[in-house]
Short mmCIF file of the C-alpha atoms (twelve columns), coordinates in Angstrom:
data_MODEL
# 
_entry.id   MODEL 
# 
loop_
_atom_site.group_PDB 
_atom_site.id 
_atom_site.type_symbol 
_atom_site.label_atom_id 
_atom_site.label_alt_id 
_atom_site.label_comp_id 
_atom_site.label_asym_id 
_atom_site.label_seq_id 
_atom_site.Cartn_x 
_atom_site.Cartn_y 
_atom_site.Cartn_z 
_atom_site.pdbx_PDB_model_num 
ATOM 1   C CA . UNK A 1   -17.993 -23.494 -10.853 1 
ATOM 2   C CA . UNK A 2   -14.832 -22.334 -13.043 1 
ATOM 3   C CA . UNK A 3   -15.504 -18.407 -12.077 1 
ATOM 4   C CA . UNK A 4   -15.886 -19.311 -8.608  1 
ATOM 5   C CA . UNK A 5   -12.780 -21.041 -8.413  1 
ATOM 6   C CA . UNK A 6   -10.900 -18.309 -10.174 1 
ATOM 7   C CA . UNK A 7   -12.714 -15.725 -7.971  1 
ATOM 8   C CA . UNK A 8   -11.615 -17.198 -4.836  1 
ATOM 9   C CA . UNK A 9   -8.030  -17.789 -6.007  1 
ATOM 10  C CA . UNK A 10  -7.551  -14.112 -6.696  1 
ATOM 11  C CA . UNK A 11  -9.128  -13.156 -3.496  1 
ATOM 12  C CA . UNK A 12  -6.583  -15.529 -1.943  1 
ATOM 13  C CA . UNK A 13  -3.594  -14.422 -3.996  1 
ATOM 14  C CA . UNK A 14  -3.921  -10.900 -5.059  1 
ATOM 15  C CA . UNK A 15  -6.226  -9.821  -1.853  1 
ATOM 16  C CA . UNK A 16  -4.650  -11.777 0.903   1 
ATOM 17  C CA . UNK A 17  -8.042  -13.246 1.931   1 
ATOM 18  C CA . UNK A 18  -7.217  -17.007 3.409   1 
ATOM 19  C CA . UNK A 19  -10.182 -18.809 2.122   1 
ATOM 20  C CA . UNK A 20  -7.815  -22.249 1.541   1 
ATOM 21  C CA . UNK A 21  -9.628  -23.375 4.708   1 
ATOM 22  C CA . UNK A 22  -13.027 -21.888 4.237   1 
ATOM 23  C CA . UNK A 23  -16.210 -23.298 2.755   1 
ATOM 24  C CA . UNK A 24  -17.174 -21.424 -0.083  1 
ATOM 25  C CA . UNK A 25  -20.733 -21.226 -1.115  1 
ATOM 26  C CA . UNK A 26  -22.448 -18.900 -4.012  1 
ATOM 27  C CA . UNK A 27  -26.345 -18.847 -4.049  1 
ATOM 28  C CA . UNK A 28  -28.353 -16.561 -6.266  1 
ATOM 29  C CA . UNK A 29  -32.304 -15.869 -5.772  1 
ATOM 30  C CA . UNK A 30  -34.432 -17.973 -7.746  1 
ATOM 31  C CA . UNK A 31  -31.521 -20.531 -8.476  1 
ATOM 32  C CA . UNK A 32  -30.398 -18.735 -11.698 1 
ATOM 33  C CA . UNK A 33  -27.510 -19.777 -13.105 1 
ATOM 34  C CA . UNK A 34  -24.437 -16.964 -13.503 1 
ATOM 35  C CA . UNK A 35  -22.643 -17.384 -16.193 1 
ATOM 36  C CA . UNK A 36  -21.688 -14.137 -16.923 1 
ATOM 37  C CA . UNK A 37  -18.230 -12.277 -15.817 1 
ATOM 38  C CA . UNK A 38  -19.809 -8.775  -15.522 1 
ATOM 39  C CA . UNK A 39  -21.029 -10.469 -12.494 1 
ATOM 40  C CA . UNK A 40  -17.486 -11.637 -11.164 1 
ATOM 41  C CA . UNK A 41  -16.905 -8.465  -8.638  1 
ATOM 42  C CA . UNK A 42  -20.702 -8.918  -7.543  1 
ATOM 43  C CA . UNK A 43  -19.712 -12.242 -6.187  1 
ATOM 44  C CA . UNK A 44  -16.149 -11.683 -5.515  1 
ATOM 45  C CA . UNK A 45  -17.341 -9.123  -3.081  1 
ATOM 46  C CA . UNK A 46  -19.820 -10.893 -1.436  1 
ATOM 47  C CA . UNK A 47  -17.440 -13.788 -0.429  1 
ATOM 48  C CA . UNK A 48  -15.199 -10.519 0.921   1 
ATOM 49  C CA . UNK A 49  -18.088 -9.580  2.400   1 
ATOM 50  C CA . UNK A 50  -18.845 -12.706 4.502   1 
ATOM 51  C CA . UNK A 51  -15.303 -13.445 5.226   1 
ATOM 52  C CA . UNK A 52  -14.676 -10.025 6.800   1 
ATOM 53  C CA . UNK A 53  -18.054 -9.579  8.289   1 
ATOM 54  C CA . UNK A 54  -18.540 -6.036  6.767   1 
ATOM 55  C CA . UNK A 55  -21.639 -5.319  4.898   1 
ATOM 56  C CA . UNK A 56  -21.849 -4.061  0.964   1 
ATOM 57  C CA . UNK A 57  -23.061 -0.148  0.724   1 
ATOM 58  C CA . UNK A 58  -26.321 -0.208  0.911   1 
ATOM 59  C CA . UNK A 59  -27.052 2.159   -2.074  1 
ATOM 60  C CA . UNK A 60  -24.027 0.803   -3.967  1 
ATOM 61  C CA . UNK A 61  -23.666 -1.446  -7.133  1 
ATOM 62  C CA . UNK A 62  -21.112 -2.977  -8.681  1 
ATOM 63  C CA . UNK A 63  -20.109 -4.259  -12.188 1 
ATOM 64  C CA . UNK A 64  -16.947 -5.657  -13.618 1 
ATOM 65  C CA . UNK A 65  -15.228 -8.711  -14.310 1 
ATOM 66  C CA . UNK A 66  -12.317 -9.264  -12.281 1 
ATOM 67  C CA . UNK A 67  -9.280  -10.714 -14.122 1 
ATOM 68  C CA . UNK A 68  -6.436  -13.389 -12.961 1 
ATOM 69  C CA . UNK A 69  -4.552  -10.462 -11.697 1 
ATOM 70  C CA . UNK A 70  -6.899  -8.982  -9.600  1 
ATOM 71  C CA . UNK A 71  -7.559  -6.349  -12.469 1 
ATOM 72  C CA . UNK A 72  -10.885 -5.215  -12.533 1 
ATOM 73  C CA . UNK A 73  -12.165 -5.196  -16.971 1 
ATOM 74  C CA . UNK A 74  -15.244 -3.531  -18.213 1 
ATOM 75  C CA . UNK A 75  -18.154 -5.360  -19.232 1 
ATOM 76  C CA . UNK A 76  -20.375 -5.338  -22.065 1 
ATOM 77  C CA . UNK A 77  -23.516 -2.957  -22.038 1 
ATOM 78  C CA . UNK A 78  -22.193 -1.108  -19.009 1 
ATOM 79  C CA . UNK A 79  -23.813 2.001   -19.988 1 
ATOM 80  C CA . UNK A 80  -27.397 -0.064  -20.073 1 
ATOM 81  C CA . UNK A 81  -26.823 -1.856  -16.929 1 
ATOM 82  C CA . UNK A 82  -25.824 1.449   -14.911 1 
ATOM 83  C CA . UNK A 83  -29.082 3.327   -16.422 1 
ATOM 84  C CA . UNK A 84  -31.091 0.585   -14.922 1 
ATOM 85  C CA . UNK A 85  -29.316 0.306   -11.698 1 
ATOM 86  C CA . UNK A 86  -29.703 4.484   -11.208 1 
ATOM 87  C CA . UNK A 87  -33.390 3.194   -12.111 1 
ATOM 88  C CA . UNK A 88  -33.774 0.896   -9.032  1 
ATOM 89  C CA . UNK A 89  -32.434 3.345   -6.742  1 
ATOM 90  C CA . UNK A 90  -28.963 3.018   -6.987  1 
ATOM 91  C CA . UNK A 91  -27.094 5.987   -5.776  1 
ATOM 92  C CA . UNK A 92  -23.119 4.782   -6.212  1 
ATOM 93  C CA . UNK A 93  -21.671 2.240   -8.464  1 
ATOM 94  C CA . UNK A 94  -18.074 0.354   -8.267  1 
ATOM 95  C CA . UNK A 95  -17.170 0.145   -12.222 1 
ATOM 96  C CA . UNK A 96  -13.556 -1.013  -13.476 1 
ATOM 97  C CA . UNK A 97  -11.675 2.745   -13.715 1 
ATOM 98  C CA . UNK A 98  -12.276 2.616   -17.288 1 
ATOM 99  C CA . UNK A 99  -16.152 3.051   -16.836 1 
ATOM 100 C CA . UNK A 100 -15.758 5.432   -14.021 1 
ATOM 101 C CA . UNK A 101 -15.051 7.876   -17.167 1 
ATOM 102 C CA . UNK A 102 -18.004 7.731   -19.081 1 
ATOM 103 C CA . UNK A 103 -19.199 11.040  -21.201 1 
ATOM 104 C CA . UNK A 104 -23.145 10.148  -20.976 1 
ATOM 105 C CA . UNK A 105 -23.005 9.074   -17.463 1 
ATOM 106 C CA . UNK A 106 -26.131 8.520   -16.044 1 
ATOM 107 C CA . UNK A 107 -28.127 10.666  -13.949 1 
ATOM 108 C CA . UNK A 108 -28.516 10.193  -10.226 1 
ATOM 109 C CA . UNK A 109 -25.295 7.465   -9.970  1 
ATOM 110 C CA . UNK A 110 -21.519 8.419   -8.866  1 
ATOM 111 C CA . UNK A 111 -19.448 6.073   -10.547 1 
ATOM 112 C CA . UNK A 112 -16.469 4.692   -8.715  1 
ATOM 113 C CA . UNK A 113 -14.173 3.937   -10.721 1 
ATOM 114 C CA . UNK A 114 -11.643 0.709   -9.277  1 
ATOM 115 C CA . UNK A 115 -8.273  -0.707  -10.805 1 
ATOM 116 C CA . UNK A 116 -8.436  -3.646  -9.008  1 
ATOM 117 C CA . UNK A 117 -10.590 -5.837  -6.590  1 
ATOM 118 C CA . UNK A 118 -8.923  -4.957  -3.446  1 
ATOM 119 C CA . UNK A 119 -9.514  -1.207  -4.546  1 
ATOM 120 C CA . UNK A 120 -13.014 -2.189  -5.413  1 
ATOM 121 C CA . UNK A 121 -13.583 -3.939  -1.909  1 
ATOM 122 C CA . UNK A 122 -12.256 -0.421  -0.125  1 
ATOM 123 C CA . UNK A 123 -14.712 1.219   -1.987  1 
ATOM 124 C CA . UNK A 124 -17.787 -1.141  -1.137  1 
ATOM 125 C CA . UNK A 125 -17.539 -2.692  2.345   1 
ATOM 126 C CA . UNK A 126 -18.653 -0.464  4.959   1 
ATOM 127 C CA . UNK A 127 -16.596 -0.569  8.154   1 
# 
């Protein structure tokens, strides 16, 4: 509930998205439990998503935790998690700017590379 709250705060604050009025609900297949920030753009996106009524990329992912500023910070095992996602199918992935660098990039993704969530969500949601 604590990453929820902070996600929707910086969407609020940093993105301009009024969700002060809005329910706000986050539901993940199976029930699992996210406890993990590498998942905070993921979600934060997906409430953009909904809000604006614009659909995620279809052959996009995204990875990065998103900070109090809006600042998107790289995650732990990115290099794993993008080999796996170019795996699946993946042809583009959103990754904090930092990632969006990386020397043994793997093959068959673009990386993306985003400062901050509202770049991020320019990136992502188709219009």
């Amino acid at each position: 509930m604590g990453r929820l709250l902070l996600l929707t705060a910086v969407l609020s604050q940093r993105v301009g998205l009024k969700l002060s009025m809005q329910d706000v609900f986050v539901n993940v297949v199976g029930g699992l439990k996210i406890a993990e920030p590498a998942a905070d753009l993921t979600v934060a996106l997906a409430i953009a998503s909904s809000f604006r009524n614009q659909p995620v990329a279809e052959d996009l992912v995204v990875i990065g935790e998103v900070g109090l500023s809006g600042e998107l910070r790289t995650v732990a095992q990115a290099q794993r998690r993008l080999i796996e996602a170019a795996r699946l199918g993946f042809k583009r992935a959103v990754v904090p700017h930092t990632l969006a660098r990386l020397k043994d990039k793997p093959d068959g993704i673009e990386l993306i590379g985003a400062r901050t969530l509202a770049q991020a969500m320019e990136f992502a949601l188709v219009r």
